[in-house]
C-alpha positions in Angstrom: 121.3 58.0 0.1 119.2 60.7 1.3 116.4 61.8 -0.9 113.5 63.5 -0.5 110.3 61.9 0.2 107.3 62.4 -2.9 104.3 63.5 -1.7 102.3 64.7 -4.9 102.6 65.4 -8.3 100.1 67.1 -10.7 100.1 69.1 -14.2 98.1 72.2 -15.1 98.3 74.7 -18.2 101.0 72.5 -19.4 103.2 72.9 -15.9 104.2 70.1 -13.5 104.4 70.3 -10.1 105.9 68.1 -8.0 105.4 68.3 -3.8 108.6 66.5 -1.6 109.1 66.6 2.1 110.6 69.3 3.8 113.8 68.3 4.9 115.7 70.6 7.5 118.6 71.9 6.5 121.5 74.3 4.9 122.6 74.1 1.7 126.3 72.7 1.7 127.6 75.9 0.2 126.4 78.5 3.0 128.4 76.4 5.5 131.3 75.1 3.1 133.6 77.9 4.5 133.0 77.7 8.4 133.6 73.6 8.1 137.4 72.0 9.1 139.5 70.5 6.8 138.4 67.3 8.4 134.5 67.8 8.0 135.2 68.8 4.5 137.0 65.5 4.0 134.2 63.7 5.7 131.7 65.1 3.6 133.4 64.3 0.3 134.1 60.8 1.6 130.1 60.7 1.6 129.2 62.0 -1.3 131.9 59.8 -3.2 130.1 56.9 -1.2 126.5 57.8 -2.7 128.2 58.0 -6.1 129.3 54.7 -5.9 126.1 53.4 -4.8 124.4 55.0 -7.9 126.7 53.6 -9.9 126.6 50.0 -8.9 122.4 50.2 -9.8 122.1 47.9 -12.5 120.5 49.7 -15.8 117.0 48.1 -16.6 116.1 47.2 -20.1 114.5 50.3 -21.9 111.2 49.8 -23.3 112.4 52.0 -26.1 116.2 50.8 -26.6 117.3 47.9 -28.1 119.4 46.8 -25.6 121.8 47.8 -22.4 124.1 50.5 -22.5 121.6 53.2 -23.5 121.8 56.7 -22.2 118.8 58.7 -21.2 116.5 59.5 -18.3 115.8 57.4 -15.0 113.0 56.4 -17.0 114.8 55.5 -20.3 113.1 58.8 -22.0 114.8 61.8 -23.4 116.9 63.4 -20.4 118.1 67.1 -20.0 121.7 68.4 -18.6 122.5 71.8 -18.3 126.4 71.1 -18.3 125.7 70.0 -22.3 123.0 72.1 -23.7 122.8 74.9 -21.2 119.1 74.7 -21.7 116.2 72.2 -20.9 116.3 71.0 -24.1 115.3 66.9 -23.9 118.3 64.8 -25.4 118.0 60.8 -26.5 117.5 58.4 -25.8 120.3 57.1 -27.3 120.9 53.2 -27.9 124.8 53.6 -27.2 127.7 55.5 -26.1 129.0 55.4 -29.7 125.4 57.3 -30.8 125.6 60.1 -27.7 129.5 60.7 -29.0 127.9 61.0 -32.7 125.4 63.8 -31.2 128.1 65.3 -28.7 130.2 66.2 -31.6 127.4 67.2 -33.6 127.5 70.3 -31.3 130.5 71.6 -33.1 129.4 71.3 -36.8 128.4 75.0 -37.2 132.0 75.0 -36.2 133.3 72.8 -38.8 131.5 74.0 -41.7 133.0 77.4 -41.4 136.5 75.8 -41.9 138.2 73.0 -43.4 140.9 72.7 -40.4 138.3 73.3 -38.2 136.2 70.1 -39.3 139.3 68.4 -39.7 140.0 68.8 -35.5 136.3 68.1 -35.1 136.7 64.8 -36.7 139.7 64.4 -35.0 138.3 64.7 -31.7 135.3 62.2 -31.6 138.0 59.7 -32.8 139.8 60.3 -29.9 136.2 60.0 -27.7 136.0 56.5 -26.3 132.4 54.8 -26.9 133.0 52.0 -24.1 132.5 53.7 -20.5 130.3 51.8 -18.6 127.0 53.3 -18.8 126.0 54.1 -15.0 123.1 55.8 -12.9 124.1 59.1 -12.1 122.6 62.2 -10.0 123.6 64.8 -12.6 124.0 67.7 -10.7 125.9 66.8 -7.6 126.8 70.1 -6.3 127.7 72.6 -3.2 123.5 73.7 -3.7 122.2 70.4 -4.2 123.5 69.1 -0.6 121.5 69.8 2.5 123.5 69.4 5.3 123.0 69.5 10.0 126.5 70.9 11.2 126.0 69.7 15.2 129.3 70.2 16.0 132.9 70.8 15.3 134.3 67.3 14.5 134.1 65.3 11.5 131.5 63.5 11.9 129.2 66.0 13.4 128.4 67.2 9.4 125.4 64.9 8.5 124.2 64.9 4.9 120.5 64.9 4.9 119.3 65.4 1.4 120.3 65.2 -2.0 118.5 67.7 -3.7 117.2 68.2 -7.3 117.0 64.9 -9.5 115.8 66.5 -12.5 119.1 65.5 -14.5 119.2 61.9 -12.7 120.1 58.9 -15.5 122.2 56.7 -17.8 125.4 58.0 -18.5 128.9 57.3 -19.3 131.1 56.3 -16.1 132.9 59.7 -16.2 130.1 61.7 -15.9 130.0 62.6 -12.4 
């Protein structure tokens, strides 16, 4: 998978800043439009490729977590997503599927206490939320702006992947995550 190279990292007045190599490149969506048919199959045959390679990375024990199937960071810490809380809040670590479902739902309790039908679908819901997907590595943010891409030609393979960008939301999640 192509990644970035770290060069430095450093905090100051409470900001990090991290330094990664320049890559060369064109962020997938500027040149999603001028590709084929058959380079955009090629390039979603590749990306699907580096999913599965996440996935099959085998979740270390957390030094915070009790056991396997934990949800959280790269680093077994408190992780943020965008697609959840639309904000950098840190979530977690949580010990288990079961406990992220809990705190999913959670979401939806200002919801529920306005209405007895309401909390009644709620409760409905997270009964109906599975707590036994197979906790996985995952980017977190695979999208058209996180792929840098070389077009060198007009055939399938001449659409090289060279970076996937931004890592921030990288992790332990559930299977259907990305």
């Amino acid at each position: 998978i192509p990644v970035p190279r770290f060069i430095d990292y450093w905090e100051t007045d409470e900001e990090g800043y991290l330094v990664m190599e320049y890559i060369e490149g064109e962020r997938l969506l500027r040149v999603w439009r001028n590709l084929s048919s058959e380079q955009h199959a090629h390039v979603m045959c590749t990306v699907a490729g580096y999913v599965e390679a996440l996935r099959a990375i085998p979740q270390p024990l957390s030094p915070s977590l009790p056991s396997a199937g934990w949800i959280g960071s790269a680093s077994g810490g408190p992780f943020t997503d965008l697609a959840v809380t639309w904000s950098q809040v840190a979530l977690g670590p949580f010990p288990s599927q079961a406990s992220f479902n809990d705190w999913h739902i959670s979401l939806f309790d200002i919801f529920a206490r306005e209405s007895a039908k309401t909390a009644a679908r709620v409760a409905e819901k997270r009964r109906e939320m599975r707590d036994d997907h197979p906790i996985v590595f995952t980017h977190g943010d695979i999208n058209m702006n996180n792929v840098l891409v070389r077009v060198h030609g007009e055939g399938p393979e001449d659409v090289e992947i060279v970076a996937l960008l931004d890592w921030e939301q990288s992790g332990w999640r559930p299977l259907y995550w990305e």
